[in-house]
C-alpha positions as CSV (number, residue, x, y, z in Angstrom):
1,X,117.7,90.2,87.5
2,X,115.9,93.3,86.8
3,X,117.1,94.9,90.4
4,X,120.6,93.5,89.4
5,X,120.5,95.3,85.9
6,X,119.3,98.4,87.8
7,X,122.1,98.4,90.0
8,X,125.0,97.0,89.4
9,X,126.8,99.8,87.7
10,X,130.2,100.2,89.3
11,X,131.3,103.3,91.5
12,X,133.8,104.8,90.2
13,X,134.9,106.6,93.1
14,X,133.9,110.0,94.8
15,X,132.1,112.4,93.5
16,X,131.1,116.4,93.9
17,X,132.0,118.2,97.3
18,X,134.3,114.9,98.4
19,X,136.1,114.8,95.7
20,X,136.9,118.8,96.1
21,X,137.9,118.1,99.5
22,X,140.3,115.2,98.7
23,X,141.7,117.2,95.3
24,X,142.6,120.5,98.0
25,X,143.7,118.4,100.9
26,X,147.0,116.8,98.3
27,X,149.1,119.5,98.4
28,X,150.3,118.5,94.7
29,X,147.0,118.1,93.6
30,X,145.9,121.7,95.0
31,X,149.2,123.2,93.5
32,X,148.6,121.3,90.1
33,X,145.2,122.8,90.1
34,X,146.3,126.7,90.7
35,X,149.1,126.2,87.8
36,X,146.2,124.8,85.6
37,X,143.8,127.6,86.2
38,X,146.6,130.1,86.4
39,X,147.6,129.0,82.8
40,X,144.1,128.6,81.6
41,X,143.4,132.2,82.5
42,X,146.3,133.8,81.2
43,X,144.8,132.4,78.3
44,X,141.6,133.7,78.0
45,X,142.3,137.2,79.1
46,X,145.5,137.3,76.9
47,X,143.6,140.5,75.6
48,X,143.5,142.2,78.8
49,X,147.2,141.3,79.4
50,X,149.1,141.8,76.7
51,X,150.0,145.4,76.1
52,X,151.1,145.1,72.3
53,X,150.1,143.0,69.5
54,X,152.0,139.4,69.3
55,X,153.0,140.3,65.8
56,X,153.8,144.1,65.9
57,X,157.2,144.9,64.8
58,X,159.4,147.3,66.8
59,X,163.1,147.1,65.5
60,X,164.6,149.8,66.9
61,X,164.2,147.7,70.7
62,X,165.3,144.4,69.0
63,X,166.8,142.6,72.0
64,X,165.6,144.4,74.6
65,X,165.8,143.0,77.9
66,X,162.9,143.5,80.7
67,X,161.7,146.5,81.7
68,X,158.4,148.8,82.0
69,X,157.9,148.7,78.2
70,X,158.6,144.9,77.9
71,X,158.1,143.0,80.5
72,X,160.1,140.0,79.3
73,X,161.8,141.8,76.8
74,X,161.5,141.6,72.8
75,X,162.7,139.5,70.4
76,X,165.0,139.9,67.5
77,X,162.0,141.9,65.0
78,X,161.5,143.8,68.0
79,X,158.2,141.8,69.1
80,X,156.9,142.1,72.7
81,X,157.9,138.7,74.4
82,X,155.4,138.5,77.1
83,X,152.7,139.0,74.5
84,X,153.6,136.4,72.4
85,X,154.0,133.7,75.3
86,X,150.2,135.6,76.4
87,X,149.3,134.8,73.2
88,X,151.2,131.3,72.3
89,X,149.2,129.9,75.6
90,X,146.1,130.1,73.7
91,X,147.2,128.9,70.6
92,X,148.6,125.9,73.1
93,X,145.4,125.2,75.4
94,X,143.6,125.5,71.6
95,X,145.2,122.6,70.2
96,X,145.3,120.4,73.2
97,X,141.6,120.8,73.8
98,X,140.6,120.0,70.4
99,X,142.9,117.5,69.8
100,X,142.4,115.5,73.0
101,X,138.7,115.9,72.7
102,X,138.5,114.4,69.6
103,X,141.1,111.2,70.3
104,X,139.3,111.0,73.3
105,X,136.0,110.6,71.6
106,X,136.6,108.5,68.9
107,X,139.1,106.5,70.8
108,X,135.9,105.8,73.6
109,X,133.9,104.6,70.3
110,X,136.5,102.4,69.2
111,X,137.7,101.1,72.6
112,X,134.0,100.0,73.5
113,X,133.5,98.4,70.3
114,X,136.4,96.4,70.1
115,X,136.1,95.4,73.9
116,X,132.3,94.5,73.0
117,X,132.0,93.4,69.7
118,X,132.7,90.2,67.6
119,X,136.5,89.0,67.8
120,X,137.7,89.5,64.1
121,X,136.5,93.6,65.3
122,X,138.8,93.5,68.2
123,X,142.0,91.8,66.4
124,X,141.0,94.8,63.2
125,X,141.4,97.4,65.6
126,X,144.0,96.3,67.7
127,X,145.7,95.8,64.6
128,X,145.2,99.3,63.6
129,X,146.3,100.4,67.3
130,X,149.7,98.7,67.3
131,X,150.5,99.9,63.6
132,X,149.6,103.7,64.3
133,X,151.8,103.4,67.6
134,X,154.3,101.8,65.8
135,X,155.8,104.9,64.3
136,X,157.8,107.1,66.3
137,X,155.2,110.4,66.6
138,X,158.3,113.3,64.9
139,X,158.7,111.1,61.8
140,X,154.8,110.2,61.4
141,X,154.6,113.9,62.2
142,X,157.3,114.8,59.4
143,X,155.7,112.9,57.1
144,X,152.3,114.1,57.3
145,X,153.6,117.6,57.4
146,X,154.9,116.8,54.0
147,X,152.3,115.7,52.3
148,X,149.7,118.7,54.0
149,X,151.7,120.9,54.5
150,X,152.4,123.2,57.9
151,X,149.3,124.3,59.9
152,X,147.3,124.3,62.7
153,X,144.8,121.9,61.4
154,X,147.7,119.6,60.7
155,X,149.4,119.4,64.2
156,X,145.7,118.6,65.5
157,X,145.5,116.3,62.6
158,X,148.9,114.5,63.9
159,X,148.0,114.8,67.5
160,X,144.6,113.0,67.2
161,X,145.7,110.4,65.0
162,X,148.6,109.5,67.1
163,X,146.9,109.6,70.6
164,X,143.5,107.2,69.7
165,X,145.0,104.3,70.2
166,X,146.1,105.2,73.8
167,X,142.7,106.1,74.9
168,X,141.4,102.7,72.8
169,X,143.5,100.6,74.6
170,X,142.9,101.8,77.6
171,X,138.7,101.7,77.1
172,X,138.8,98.1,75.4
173,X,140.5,96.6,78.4
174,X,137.8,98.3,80.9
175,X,135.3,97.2,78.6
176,X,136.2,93.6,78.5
177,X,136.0,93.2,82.4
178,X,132.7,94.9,82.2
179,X,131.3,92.9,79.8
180,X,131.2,89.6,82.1
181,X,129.8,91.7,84.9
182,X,126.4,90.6,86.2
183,X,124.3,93.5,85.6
184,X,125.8,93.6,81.8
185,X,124.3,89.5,81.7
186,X,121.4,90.4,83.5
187,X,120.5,93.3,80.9
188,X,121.4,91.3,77.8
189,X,119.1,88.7,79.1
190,X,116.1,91.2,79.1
191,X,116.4,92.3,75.6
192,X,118.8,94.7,75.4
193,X,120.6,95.2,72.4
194,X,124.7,96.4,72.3
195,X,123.8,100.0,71.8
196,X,121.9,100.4,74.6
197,X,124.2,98.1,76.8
198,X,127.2,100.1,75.6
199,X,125.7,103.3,75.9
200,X,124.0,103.1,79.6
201,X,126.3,100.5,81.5
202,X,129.7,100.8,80.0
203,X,130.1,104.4,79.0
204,X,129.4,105.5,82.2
205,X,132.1,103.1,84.2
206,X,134.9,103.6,81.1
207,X,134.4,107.8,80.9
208,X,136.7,108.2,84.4
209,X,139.6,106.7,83.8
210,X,139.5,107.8,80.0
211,X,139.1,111.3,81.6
212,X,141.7,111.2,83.9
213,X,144.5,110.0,81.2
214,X,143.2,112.8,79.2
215,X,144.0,115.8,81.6
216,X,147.8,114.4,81.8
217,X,147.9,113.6,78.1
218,X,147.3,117.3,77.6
219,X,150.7,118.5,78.4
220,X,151.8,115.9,75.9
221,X,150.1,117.3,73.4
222,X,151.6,120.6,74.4
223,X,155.0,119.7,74.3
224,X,154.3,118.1,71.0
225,X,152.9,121.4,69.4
226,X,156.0,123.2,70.3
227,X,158.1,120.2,69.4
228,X,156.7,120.5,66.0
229,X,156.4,124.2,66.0
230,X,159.8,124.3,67.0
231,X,161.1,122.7,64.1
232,X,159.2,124.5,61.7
233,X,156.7,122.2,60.7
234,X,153.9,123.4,63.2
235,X,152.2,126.6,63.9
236,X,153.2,129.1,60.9
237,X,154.9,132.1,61.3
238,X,153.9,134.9,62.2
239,X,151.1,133.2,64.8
240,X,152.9,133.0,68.2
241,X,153.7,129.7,69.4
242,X,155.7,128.0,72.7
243,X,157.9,126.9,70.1
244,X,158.9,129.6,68.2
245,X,159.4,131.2,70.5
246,X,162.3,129.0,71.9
247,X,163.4,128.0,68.1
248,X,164.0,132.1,67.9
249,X,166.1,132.1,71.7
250,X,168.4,128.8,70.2
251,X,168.9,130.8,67.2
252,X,169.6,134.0,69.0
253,X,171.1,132.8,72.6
254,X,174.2,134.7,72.0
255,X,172.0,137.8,72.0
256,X,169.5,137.2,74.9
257,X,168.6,134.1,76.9
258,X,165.1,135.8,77.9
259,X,164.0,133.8,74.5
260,X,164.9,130.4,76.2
261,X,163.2,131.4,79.6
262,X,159.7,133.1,78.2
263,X,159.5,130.2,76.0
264,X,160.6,127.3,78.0
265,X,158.9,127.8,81.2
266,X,155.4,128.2,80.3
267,X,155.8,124.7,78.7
268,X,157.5,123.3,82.5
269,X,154.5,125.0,84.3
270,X,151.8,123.8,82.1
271,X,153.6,120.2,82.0
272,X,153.8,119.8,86.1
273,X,150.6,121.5,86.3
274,X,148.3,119.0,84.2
275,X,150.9,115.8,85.3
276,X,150.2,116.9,89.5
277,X,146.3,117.2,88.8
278,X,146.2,114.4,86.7
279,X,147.8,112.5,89.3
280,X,146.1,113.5,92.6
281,X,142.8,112.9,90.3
282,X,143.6,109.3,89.6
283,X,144.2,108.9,93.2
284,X,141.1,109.9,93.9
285,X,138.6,108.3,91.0
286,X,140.9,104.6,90.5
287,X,139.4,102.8,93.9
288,X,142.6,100.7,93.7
289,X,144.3,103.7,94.8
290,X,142.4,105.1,96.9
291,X,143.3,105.4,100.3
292,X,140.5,105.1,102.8
């Protein structure tokens, strides 16, 4: 039982210069990577690139369309548009890190748990899943806004909240077929206790397919930040965001449409970016999918 224990831990697919191989031989997978990393940088050298502030004022060139000066023009306080979306990246990538990190975390804690532990645990927390997903995410997002108020904190506040359960689900139903695994048996009946079960067997065979639904959960998180932004209720003003900057071209569409576009596409790109990698990674990691 002891060589069974010692290797029975699933593959979950393959890993270093293979899986490079496969992840640049998919063209969508290769072109989702270059939008990621092209996004990804734009955001951390939005100091080398942008030539003005995000929030200097200029009224005089209110409206501007591109050129030399401006890039992608200016908005309606005269603000340097291509700066602001520069800038509005990092505010974006910010928020979706932190907040998927953390739902990611906590919902790998309370995914194993409930897949591992005592009955009346796993009914709790499913409970808890299905009443948190219940609500559609704008009004639970209105609602907490309310009562904290706008702010950063609170959109990653909203975000986490929202997105646990999807990550619980997901690592309570992997943990379940693990637990009736051999090795998992074969290690319980040497002495091991749940922690250490939970924290060198099933971790390690739940953490890929957890990580894979949290690169395309990222652009969901994106598009809720300047879903929420764009109503008001998000990022304050005068911090750049995706979304105010499109909630500034609805409002003033008559007067440019460059608005629309500097704030709209970055949000496409990052969204097909994160969905095509996300994709051609499953593919690659989920051995059901895997083509030999």
């Amino acid at each position: 039982m002891a060589v069974i224990a010692a290797a029975g831990k699933i593959e979950i697919g393959p890993r270093g210069a293979g899986a490079w191989r496969r992840l640049l031989s998919d063209p969508l997978g290769a072109f989702g990577l270059a939008l990621v990393l092209l996004v990804v940088a734009i955001a951390i050298f939005a100091d080398l690139l942008a030539q003005y502030s995000p929030t200097q004022l200029d009224i005089r060139n209110r409206f501007s369309g591109p050129n030399a000066a401006h890039w992608l023009g200016s908005d309606h306080l005269g603000r340097d548009t291509f700066s602001r979306v520069v800038y509005g990246g990092r505010i974006a990538l910010w928020v979706s890190l932190i907040a998927v990190s953390l739902s990611l975390s906590i919902g790998l804690v309370l995914g194993m748990l409930a897949g591992y532990g005592p009955r009346w645990l796993d009914n709790t927390l499913m409970l808890v899943f299905d009443a948190v997903r219940s609500f559609p995410t704008i009004m639970f997002a209105l609602a907490v806004v309310t009562i904290l108020g706008p702010s950063l904190n609170t959109v990653i506040f909203i975000v986490v909240v929202t997105t646990i359960p999807v990550y619980g689900r997901i690592v309570r139903t992997q943990t379940l077929s693990l637990r009736t695994h051999e090795f998992i048996l074969a290690e319980r009946a040497l002495g091991a206790g749940p922690f250490r079960v939970l924290l060198h067997h099933v971790l390690p065979n739940v953490i890929g397919p957890a990580l894979i639904l949290a690169s395309m959960e990222i652009p969901v998180v994106i598009t809720i930040e300047a879903g929420l932004s764009f109503l008001g209720v998000g990022v304050r003003p005068p911090t750049p965001s995706w979304g105010s900057i499109l909630n500034d071209g609805y409002a003033f569409i008559n007067d440019t449409p460059w608005l629309i576009i500097a704030g709209g596409a970055p949000v496409v790109i990052t969204t097909l970016g994160f969905t095509f990698l996300g994709e051609a990674l499953r593919d690659i990691f989920d051995p059901r999918l895997r083509r030999e």
